[in-house]
C-alpha positions in Angstrom: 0.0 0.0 0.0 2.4 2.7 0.8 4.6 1.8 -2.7 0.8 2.4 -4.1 0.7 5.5 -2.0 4.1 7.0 -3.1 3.7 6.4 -7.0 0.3 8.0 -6.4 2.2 11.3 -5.2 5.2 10.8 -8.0 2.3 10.7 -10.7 0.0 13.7 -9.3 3.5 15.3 -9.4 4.5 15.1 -12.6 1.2 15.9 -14.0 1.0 19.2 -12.4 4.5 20.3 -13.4 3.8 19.0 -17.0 0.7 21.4 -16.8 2.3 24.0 -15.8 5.3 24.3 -17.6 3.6 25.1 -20.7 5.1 28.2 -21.3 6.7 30.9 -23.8 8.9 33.5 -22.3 9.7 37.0 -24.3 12.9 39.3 -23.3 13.6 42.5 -23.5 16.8 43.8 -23.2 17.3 47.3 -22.0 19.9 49.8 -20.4 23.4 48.1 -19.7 25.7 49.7 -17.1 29.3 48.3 -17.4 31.5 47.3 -14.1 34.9 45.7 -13.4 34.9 42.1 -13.2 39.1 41.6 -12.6 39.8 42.6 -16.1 36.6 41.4 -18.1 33.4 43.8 -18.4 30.6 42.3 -16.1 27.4 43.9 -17.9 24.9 44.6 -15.2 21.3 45.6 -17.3 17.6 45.3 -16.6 15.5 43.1 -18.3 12.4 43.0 -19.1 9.7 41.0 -20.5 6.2 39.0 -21.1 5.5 35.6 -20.4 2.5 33.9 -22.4 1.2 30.4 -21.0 0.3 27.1 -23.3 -2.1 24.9 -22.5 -1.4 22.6 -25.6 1.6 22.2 -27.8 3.2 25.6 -29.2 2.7 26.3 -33.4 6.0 24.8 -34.0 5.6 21.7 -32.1 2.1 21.3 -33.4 3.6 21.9 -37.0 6.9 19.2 -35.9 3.4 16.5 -35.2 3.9 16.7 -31.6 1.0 15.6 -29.8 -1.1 17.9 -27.4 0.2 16.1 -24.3 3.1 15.8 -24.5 5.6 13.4 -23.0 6.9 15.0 -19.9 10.0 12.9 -19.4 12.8 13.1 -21.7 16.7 12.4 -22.2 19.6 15.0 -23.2 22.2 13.4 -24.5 25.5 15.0 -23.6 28.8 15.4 -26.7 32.0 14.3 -25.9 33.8 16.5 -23.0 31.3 18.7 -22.3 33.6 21.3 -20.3 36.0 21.8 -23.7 35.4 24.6 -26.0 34.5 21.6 -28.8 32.2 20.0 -26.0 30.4 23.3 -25.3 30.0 24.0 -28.8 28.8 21.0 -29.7 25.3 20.7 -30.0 23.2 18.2 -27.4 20.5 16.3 -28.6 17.1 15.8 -26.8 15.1 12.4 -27.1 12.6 10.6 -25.5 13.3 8.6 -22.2 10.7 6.2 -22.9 9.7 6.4 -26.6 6.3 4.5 -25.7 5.4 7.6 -23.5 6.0 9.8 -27.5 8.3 11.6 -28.9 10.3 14.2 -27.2 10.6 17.8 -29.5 13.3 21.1 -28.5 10.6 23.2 -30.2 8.3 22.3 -28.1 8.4 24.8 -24.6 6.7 22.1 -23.0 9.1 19.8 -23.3 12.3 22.1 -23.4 15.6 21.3 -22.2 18.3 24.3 -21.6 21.8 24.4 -20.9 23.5 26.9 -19.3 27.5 27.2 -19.1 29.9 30.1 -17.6 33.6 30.2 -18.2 35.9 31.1 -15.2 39.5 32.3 -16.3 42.5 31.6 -13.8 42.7 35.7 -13.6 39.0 36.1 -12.5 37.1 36.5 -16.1 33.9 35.4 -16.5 31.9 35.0 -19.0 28.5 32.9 -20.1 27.5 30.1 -23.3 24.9 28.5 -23.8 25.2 25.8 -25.3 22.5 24.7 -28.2 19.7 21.5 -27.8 18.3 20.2 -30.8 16.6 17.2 -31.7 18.4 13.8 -32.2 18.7 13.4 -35.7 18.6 17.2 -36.9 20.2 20.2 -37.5 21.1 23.0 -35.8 18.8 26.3 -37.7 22.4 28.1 -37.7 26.1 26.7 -36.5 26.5 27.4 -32.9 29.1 30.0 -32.4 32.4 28.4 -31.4 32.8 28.6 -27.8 36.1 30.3 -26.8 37.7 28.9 -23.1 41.0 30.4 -22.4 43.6 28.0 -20.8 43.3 27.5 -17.0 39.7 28.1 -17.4 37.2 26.4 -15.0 33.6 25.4 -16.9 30.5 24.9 -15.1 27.4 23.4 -16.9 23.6 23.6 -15.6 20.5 22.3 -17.0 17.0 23.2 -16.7 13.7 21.7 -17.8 10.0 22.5 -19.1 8.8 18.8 -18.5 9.1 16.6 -15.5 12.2 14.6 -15.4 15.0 15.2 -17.4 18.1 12.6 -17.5 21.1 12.9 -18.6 23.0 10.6 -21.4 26.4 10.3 -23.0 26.6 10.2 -26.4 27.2 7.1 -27.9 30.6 6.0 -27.3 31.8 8.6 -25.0 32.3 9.0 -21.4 30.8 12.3 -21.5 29.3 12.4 -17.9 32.2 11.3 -16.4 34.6 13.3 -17.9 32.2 16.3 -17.3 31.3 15.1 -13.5 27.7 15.5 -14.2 25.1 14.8 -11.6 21.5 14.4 -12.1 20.1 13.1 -9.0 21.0 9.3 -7.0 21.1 6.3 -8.8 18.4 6.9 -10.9 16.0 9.3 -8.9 16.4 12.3 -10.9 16.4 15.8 -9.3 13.7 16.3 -11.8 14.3 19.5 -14.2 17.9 20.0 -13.1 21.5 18.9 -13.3 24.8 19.8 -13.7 28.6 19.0 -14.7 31.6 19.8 -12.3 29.6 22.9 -10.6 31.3 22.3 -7.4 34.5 22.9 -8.8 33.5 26.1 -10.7 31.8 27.2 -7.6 35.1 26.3 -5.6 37.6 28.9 -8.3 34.8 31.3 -8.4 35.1 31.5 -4.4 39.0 31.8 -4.5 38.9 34.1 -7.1 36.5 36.2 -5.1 38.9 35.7 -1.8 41.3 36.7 -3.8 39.9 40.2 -4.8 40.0 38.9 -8.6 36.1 38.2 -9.2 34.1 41.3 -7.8 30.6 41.0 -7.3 28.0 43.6 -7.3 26.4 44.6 -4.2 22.9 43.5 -3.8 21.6 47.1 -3.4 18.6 48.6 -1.6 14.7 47.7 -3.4 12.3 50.4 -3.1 10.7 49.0 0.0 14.0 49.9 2.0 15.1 46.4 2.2 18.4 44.6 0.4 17.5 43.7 -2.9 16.4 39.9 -2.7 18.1 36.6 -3.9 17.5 33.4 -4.9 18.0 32.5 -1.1 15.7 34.8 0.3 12.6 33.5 2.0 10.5 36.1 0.0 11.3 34.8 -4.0 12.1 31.2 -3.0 8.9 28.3 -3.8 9.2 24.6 -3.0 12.2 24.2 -4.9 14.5 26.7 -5.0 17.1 27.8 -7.1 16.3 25.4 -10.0 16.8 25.7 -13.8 18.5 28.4 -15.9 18.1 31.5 -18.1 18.9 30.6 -21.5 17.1 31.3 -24.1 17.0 29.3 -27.7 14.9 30.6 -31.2 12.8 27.9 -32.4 11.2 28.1 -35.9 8.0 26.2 -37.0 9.7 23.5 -38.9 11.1 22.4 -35.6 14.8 24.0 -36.0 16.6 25.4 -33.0 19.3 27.6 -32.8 21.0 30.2 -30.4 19.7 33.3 -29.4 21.9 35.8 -31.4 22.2 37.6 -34.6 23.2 34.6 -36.8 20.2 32.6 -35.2 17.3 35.2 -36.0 18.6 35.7 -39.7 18.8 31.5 -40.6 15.2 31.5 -38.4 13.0 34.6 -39.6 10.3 34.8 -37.2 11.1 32.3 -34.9 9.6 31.8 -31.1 11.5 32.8 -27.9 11.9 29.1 -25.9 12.9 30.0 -22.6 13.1 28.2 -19.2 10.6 29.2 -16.7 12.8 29.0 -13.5 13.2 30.7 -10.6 16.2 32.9 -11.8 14.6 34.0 -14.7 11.4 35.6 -12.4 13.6 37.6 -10.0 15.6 38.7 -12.9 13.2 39.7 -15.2 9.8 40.4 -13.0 10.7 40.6 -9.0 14.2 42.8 -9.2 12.2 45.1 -11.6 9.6 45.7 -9.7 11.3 46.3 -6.6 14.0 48.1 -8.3 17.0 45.7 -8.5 19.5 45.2 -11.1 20.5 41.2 -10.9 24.1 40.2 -11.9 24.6 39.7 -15.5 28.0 38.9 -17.5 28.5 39.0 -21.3 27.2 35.7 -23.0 29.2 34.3 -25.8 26.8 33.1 -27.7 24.2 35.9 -27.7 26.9 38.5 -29.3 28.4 39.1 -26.2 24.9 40.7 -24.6 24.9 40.5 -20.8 22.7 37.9 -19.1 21.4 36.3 -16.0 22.6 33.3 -14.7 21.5 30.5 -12.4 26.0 30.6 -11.0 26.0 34.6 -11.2 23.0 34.3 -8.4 24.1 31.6 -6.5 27.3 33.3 -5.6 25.9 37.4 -5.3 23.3 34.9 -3.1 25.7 33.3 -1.0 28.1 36.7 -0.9 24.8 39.2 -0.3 22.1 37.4 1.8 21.7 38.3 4.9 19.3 36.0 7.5 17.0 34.3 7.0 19.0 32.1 4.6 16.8 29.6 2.4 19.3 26.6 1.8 17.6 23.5 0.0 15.5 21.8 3.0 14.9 18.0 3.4 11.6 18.4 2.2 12.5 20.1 -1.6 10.2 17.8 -3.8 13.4 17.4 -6.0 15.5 16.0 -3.5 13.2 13.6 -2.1 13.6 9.5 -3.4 10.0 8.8 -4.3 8.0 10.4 -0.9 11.2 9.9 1.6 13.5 12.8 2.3 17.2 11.8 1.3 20.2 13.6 2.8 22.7 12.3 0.6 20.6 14.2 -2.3 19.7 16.7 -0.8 23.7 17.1 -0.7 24.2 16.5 -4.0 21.9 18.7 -4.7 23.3 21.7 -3.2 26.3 20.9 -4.2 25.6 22.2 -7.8 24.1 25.6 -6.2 26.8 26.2 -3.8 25.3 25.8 -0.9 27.0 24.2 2.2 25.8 20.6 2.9 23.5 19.7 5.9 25.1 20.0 9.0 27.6 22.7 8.1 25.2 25.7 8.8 21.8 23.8 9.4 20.0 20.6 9.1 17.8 21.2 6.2 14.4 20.9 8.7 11.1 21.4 6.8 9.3 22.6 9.5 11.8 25.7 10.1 11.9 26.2 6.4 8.0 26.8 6.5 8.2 28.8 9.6 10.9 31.1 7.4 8.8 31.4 4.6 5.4 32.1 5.6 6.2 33.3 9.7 9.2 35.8 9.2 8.9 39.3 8.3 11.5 38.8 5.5 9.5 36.1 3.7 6.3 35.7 2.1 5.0 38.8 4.8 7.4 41.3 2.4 5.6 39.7 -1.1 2.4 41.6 0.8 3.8 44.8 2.3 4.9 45.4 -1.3 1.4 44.6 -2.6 1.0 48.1 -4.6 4.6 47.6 -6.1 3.9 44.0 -7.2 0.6 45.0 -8.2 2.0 47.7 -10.9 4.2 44.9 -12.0 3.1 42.1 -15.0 2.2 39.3 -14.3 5.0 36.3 -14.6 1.8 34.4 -16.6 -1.0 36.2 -17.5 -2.7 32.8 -18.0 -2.3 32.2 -13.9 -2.2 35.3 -12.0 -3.2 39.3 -13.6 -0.2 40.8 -11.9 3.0 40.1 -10.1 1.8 40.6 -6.5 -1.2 37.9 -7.6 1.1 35.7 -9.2 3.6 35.5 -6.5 1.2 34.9 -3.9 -0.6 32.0 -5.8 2.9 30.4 -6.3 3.7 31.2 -2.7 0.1 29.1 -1.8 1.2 26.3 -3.8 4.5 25.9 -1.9 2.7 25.8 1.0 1.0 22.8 0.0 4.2 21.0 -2.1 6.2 22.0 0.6 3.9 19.8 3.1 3.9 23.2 5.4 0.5 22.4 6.7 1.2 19.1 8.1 5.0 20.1 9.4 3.5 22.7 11.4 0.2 22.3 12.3 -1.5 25.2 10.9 -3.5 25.6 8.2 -2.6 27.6 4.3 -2.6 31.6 5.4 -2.7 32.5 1.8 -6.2 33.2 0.7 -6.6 33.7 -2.9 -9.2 35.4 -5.1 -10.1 34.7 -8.8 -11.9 35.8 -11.7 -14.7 33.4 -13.1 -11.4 31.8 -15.4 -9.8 31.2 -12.9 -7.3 33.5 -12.8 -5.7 34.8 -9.5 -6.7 38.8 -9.2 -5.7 39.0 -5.5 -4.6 37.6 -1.9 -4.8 38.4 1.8 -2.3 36.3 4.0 -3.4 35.5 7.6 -1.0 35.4 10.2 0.5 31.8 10.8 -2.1 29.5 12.3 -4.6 31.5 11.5 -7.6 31.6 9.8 -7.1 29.3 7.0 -7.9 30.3 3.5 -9.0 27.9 0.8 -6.2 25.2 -0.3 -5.2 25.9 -3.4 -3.7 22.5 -4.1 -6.9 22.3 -6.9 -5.0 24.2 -9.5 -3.3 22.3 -11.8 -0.4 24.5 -11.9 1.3 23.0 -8.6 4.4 22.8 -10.0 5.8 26.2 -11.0 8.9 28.9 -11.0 
């Protein structure tokens, strides 16, 4: 019964993430102010930007004969030493995990896979690539641009997801995953929509390089609520898995080409969509430091024509340099990290190992229930998301399909970690998120009761539980 019970969760799981990530993302680039980064330019620039929800497949996955539900579970197969130049400029190929579950498209944004990369000179120079997915079997819509890693360099590779569970694949006669120290989860319970290669290493230089007064981050700055600007470890912007997938952004075109999202790309693909990654980064880059008047850490990505971008490393170290307490590390209870329903410590490890955050024990012990308590009790979590209700509220929406503004969207998301998170039964208290829609269903506003207080309705019905 409870092996019944547990594939019973997995399944409800992956359905509401498959739901949700249905998703096109637009950016906007704007202003850029330049700073020092030991040597190298680190861009810092706002962006900006609409996101449009999908309930079905998107025109040029519909045109490429995927089917309206898609398969949520699908494989990136990983070239031949993935931390060289040749490895990162290589192309990686997306396929099915299962092909009896269907086929697995690029073009697709429900079934997306990204890959992320940033470059790490011996001298402190950083700079971004992102590598290009395609489908097994075809072309790239325009040659990647080479990949340029100066000698000494350290590489770090992440991966995000717009499905359920990704895993990871050498290419046929390769030892690509060991030679890149890739992790995707413990033995064979994937994280879900991320991995990485050799991230603790690149996290390791980038840390001795910032010792070292050779990597120079950007202070985190003041919002216009008076408080620091927030990170991807603050108790305000994190969800029920925090600090998952990337920022990269691939064109698609409706013949089911992919290609990289610079000049090259949108000449050889007229017309084509924006595929992005819905991830946490991406929404306090491009909607919550916006609102609140932030700049997040960018650095010049090689293969965008050297434009600055966000990155999932670039937060994780202004994170662990910049956040003051409360500090939201990856709790016991992170739906990724769990093996079927059980919390594992040894993935939870691994885990935060990729986002370079200290393993349990070193500064805490990764309880759920004080993770909740953070997040919905302290002044500096979900509480801030409401005493900036009017900024949030002048803000768009992160999916107009879920939630008619920022503040709206944020709480909903906020509700649903509450339940994912298991909150309610940690603690003893009901959801203190109330949330108001319009007759489709979409979240107009909130009102959050204090902790054990009146409860508001679960929100566990929408079928967006897995989000951001």
């Amino acid at each position: 019964m409870q092996q019944e019970h547990d594939d019973g969760r997995r399944r409800q799981r992956r359905h509401t993430r498959q739901r949700l990530r249905r998703r096109r993302v637009v950016r906007r680039r704007l202003s850029k102010l330049t700073l020092t980064l030991a040597g190298l330019p680190l861009l810092m620039g706002g962006i900006a930007g609409t996101v449009f929800a999908s309930q079905g497949a998107s025109p040029a996955a519909q045109a490429h004969g995927s089917p309206a539900q898609p398969n949520p579970n699908c494989t990136l197969v990983v070239p031949a030493n993935p931390l060289t130049a040749k490895g990162l400029t290589t192309p990686y190929k997306l396929t099915a995990t299962d092909p009896a579950q269907g086929p697995c498209h690029e073009a697709n944004p429900a079934q997306s896979a990204f890959v992320e990369a940033a470059i790490l000179t011996k001298t402190g120079g950083l700079t971004l690539y992102d590598p290009l997915v395609t489908d097994a079997g075809r072309r790239p819509g325009a040659p990647p641009v080479p990949a340029t890693v100066p000698a000494g360099s350290t590489v770090g590779i992440w991966f995000g997801f717009n499905g359920t569970d990704l895993t990871l694949r050498s290419a046929a006669g390769t030892s690509a995953l060991t030679s890149g120290k890739c992790v995707g989860g413990l033995n064979g319970s994937v994280f879900g929509q991320f991995a990485y290669c050799d991230a603790p290493a690149f996290f390791k230089a980038a840390n001795a390089r910032v010792a070292a007064k050779q990597l120079k981050l950007p202070a985190l700055g003041t919002a216009r609520d008076g408080m620091p600007c927030p990170t991807t470890r603050d108790f305000s912007v994190v969800d029920q898995d925090q600090s998952d997938n990337v920022v990269t952004h691939y064109l698609a075109d409706g013949r089911g080409r992919t290609a990289q999202n610079d000049a090259a790309g949108r000449a050889a693909l007229p017309g084509a969509t924006d595929l992005a990654n819905a991830s946490d980064n991406l929404l306090l880059a491009q909607f919550v430091d916006p609102a609140l008047g932030c700049t997040p850490p960018t650095a010049p990505d090689q293969s965008s024509d050297g434009q600055p971008s966000a990155a999932l490393p670039l937060d994780e170290l202004a994170a662990a340099a910049g956040q003051r307490a409360p500090i939201a590390l990856v709790p016991l209870n992170d739906p990724m990290t769990l093996r079927g329903a059980r919390p594992s410590t040894t993935k939870t490890n691994l885990y935060r190992a990729g986002v370079d955050q200290p393993p349990l024990g070193a500064t805490d012990d990764g309880d759920g229930a004080a993770y909740c308590r953070s997040m919905f009790g302290d002044p500096a979590g979900v509480q801030r998301i409401f005493r900036d209700r009017a900024l949030f509220s002048a803000a768009p929406s992160a999916d107009a399909g879920m939630a008619a503004n920022l503040f709206a969207f944020l709480a909903l998301r906020a509700g649903q970690s509450f339940t994912n998170l298991g909150c309610g039964a940690l603690l003893g208290v009901p959801d203190p998120i109330t949330v108001t829609t319009d007759a489709n269903g979409v979240a107009t506003d909130a009102t959050l009761a204090p902790l054990g207080g009146s409860p508001g309705p679960a929100p566990s019905a929408s079928p967006r539980a897995r989000h951001w």
